[in-house]
N, C-alpha and C positions, 0 to 999 in steps of 0.2 A: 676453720678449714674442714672438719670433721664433720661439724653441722652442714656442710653446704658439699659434704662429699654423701652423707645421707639422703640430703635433700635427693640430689642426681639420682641416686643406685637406686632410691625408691620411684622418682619420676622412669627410670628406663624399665624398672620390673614391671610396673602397670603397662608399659608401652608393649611388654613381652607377652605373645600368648603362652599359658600355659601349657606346658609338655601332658599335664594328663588329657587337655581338653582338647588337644590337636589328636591325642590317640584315640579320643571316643567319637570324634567325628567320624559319619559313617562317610568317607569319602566314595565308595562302589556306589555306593545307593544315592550319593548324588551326583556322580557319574552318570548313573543310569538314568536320572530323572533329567538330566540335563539333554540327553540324546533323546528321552521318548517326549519331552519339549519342544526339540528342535523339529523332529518329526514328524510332531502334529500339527506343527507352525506351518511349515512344509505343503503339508496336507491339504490341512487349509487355503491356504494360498490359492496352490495348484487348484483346487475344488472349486473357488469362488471363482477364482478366474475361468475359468470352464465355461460354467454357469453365466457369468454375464457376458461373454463373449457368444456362446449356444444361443442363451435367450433373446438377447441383439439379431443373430443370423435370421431366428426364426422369425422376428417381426418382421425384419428384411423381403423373407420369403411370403410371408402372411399377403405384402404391399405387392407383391408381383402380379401384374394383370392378370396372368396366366394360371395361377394355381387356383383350389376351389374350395380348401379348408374357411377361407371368406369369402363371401361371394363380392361380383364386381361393382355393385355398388358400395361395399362394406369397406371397401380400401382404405377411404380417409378415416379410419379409424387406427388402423395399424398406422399410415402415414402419420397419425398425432399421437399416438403409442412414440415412435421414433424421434420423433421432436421432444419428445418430454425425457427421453434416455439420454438427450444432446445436452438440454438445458438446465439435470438435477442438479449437476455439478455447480452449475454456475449460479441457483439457489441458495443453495448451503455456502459457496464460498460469498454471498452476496452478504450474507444474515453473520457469518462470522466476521467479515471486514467490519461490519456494519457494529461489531458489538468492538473490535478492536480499537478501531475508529473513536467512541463514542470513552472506553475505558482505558486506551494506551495514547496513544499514539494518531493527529490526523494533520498530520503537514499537509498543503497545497504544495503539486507540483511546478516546474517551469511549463509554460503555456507549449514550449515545440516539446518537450518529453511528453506532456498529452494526449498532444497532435500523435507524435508518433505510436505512443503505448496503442493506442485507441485506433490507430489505423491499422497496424501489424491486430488486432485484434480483430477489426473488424474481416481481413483477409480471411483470415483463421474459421470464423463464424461461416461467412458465407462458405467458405472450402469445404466446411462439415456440412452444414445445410444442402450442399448440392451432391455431394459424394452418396450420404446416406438417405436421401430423401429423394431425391433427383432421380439419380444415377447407380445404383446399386442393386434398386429392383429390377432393374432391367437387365443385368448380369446372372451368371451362372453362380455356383452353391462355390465350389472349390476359389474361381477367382473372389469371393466376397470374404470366403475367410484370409487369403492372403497379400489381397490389394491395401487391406491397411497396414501391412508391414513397409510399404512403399512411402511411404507418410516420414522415414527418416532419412530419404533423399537430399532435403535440405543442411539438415543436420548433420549428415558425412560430408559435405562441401563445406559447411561452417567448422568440422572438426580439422579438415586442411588446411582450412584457412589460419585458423587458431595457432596450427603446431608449427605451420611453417613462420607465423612472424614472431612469433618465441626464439625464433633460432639458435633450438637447443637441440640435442639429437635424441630424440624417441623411439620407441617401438611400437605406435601405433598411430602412425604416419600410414604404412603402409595398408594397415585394414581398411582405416577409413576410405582409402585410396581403393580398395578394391570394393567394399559396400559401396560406394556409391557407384562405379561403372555396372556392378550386380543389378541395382535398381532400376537404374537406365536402363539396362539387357532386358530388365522383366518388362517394364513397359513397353520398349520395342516390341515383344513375345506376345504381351497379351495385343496391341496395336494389331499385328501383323493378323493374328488368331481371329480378331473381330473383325475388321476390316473387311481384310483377302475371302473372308467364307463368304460373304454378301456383298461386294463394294456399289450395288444399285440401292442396298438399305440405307438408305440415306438418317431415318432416326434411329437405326444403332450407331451408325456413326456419330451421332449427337450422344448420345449415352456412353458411348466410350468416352467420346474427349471431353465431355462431362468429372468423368471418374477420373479420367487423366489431370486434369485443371485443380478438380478439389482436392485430389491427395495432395498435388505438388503445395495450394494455400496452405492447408493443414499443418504441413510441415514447417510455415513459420511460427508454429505454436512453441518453440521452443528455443527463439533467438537469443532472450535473453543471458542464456546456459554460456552463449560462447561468444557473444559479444562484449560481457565480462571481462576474458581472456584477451580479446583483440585487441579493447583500448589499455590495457595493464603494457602491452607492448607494442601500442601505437602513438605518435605524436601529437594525434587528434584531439584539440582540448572538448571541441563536440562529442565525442563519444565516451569521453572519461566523467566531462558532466553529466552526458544521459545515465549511466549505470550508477552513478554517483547521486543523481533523484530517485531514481526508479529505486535503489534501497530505502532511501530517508521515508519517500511518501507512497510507501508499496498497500497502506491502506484503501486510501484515496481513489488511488489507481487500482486497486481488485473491485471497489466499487462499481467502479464507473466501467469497467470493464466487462464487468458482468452482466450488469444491465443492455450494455451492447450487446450482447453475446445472446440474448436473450430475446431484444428484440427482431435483432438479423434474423433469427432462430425461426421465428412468429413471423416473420415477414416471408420469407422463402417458403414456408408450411402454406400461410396463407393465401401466397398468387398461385403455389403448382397447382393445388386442387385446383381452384376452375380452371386453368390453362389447361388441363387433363381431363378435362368435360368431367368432373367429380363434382359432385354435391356435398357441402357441409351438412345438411340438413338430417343424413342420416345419422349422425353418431347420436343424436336421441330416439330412433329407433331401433338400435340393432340389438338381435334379438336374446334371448339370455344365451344359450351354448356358446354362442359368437362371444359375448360378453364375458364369460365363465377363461375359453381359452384366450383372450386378448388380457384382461384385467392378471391372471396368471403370471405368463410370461412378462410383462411387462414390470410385474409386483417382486419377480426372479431377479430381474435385467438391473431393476434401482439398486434392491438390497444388496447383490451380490457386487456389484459393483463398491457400493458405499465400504463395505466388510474385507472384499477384497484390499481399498486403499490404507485401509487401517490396518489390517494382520501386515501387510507387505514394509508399512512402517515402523511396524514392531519387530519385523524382523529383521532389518536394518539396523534398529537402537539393540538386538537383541547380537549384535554382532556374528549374524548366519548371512549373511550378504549373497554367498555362493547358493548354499544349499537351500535356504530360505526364500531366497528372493530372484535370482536370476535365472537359476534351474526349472522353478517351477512356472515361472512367466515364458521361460521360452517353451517349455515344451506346452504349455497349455496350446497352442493354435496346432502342434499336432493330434493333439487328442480331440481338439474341435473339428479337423478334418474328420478323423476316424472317426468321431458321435454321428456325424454327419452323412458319409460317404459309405462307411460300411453297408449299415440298413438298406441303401440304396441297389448294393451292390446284391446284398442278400436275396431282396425282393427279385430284383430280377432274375440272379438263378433260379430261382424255385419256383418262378412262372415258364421259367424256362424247361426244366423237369418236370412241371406237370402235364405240358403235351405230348411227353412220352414217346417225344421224337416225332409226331404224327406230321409234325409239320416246321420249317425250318424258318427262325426266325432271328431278329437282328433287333439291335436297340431302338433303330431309327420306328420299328416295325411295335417294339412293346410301347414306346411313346405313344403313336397315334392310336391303337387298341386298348391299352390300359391306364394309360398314364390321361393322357387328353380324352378317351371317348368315356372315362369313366361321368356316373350320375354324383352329384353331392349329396354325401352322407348327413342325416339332419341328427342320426339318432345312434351311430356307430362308432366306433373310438377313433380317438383324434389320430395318436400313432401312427396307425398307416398312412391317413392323409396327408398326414404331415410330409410322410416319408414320399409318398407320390408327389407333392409339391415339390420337394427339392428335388426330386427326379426330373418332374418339366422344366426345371430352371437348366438343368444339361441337354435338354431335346434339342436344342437349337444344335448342338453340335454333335457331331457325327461320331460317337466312341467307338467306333468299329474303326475307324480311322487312325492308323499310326499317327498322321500327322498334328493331325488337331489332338490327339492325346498327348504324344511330344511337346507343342505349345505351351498346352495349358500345365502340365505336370513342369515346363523348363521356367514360365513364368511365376508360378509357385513356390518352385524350390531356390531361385535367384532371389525373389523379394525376401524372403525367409531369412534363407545366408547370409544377402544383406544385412539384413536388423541386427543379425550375430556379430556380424566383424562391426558394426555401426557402434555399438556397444560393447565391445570386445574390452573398453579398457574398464568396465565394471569390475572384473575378475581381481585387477589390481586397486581398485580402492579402496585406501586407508577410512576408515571410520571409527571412530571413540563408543564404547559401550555406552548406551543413555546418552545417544548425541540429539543435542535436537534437531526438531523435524528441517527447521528453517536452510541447517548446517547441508542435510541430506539432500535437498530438495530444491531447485530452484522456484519454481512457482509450489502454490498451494493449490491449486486448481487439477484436480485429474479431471480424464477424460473419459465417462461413462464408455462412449460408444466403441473405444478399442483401449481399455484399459491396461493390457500387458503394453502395450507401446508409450502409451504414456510415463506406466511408472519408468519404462529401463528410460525413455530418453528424457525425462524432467531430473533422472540424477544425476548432479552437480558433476560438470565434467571439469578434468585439473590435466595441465600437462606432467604429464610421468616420464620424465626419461629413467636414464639407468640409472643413475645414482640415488634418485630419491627411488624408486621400485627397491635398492638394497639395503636402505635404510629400514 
């Protein structure tokens, strides 16, 4: 008994930390490293996300008929600049399935969860392809940074759907409930805004309900999150076996998915140019400046994107969820406004105080003098250009106008709000330190072209009522 009472007391003192080595731990100092970690996690985030969201706008803008940083035959250059920002993602998730596949795991799925995978995907492709390639150039600076918040309209209608056949009682029944009428509100807002200014424009009208259609596809990019949830508390043996393959042969199908994603991608790229009287023929001669700021931004848009989806998963496993990861993704599209919109705002005062009063003028009035009757700079910094380009992407509407500024500011701040209550029950989710990615994440796949919307809605959504929130 004595021997097996030593045995013990010796097994628990090894299990015990020592009392002098818990006193010599600098505990402050790793405190402190632990907050200037977090901060710069943070930092980051918020910086990348910036970054590829900015660099995105600007090829946007580059593509616009109207601006003159590219000239108007140089478009389809920025147009495959954008295509290639759609379909990095689906590169890289192509080449990892593929080595997955090859070294874990490559089950064949059932022939209708293929059908289905693949067609919810092909939606999804074409809905990007016409949004951002289509439809987007043709819009103003302010609705292009906020129409991709509209993209979680589907996903507040699947998060209703979700909570109510759970029939458990929640407290995020109701945001969903109001993000999604938010969303609605804004497209009504921006509808009304483009429409009502011209209703004899017959292809802005095409270019709206363009942007209107692809957002709404887009936002099947994340059924699987919450159809999960539905068949867990649905009778449906169809829908318990689709999310029940879609886990087993989730190789298989990122393959095959990608490659669709890919070709829709090429295929939409391919017919607008000519349909747009565009020539392919010039992206082998355009000239270096042009080449110098296109290969740039473009080189900004991959990286920062790619960097962004990795710190944001680190900051997940790094258990900053708030501070790390949703803080800095929501405020990024305001700080993309402000990169954006200030300059603009700038310029125009201080064309405005340089005529010293001599003469009285209005925005509509700097547009056609300054902004449109300006000559293209071949040899002067981009900067300003730039910043006059997104100034003629607002020419079409009148900022001297309460109303059309009311619109477009109610459409902006609705789609916005949206995405916050859409995502609202991020705040309360549970995550384990070093959880993995698969655990956090429903798809592996982000989304280059509006990356803060990808990551908050690809997070595994869980019903929370009260009790499990107290646990």
């Amino acid at each position: 008994m004595e021997e097996d009472n030593d045995i013990a007391k010796a097994w628990d003192t090894c299990r015990e930390v020592p009392v002098i080595e818990d006193e010599q731990t600098p505990w402050k100092m790793i405190k402190l490293l632990k907050i200037i970690s977090l901060f710069l996690v943070a930092v980051i985030v918020f910086g990348l996300a910036l970054c590829s969201k900015a660099s995105f706008l600007v090829l946007i803008t580059l593509a616009n008929e109207g601006t003159k940083t590219l000239t108007a035959e140089h478009k389809p250059v920025a147009l495959l600049c954008i295509g290639c920002s759609l379909i990095s993602s689906s590169v890289l998730l192509f080449l990892k399935s593929i080595w997955k596949a090859c070294y874990k795991t490559s089950k064949v799925p059932a022939t209708k969860t293929m059908a289905l995978v693949l067609f919810f995907e092909f939606l999804v492709s074409v809905g990007a392809a016409i949004l951002t390639i289509v439809a987007m150039p043709h819009l103003d600076i302010v609705t292009n940074v906020t129409i991709l918040n509209g993209v979680a309209v589907l996903s507040s209608l699947l998060q209703m759907i979700a909570q109510c056949t759970a029939k458990e009682r929640n407290r995020f029944l109701l945001p969903s409930i109001t993000a999604f009428l938010l969303i609605l509100l804004g497209y009504v807002l921006f509808l009304v805004l483009y429409i009502m200014k011209n209703p004899s424009d017959i292809k802005m009208a095409v270019w709206v309900g363009l942007a209107v259609g692809g957002s709404f596809l887009v936002s099947f990019n994340w059924w699987e999150n919450y159809f999960r949830l539905i068949s867990e508390n649905s009778s449906s043996v169809f829908l318990k076996d689709l999310c029940k393959d879609v886990r087993k042969c989730q190789n298989l199908l990122h393959i095959l998915s990608s490659l669709l994603r890919i070709v829709v991608t090429a295929c939409v790229l391919g017919a607008y140019v000519p349909l747009a009287k565009m020539d392919w023929s010039v992206v082998t001669s355009i000239p270096s400046r042009e080449t110098r700021i296109v290969a740039i931004t473009v080189g900004v848009q991959l990286i920062s994107s790619a960097l962004c989806h990795w710190f944001a998963v680190a900051a997940c496993k790094m258990h900053a969820l708030r501070r790390c990861f949703i803080m800095p993704l929501y405020l990024a599209s305001l700080a993309v406004m402000a990169l954006l919109v200030i300059p603009v705002i700038v310029y125009y005062q201080d064309y405005r105080i340089s005529l010293n009063g001599t003469s009285s003028i209005n925005f509509t009035s700097y547009c056609d003098v300054v902004v449109d009757g300006r000559n293209q700079s071949l040899n002067g910094s981009v900067f300003p250009e730039l910043v006059l380009d997104v100034t003629h992407t607002l020419c079409f509407l009148d900022m001297s106008s309460i109303t059309d500024i009311g619109l477009l500011t109610g459409s902006a701040v609705t789609w916005w709000i949206g995405l916050v209550l859409a995502t609202l029950h991020l705040w309360y989710l549970n995550v384990f330190r070093i959880q993995r990615t698969q655990d956090l994440f429903i798809r592996r796949l982000y989304e280059g072209a509006f990356i803060e919307q990808s990551l908050l809605l690809n997070t595994r959504f869980n019903i929370q009522n009260k009790n499990r929130m107290k646990k």
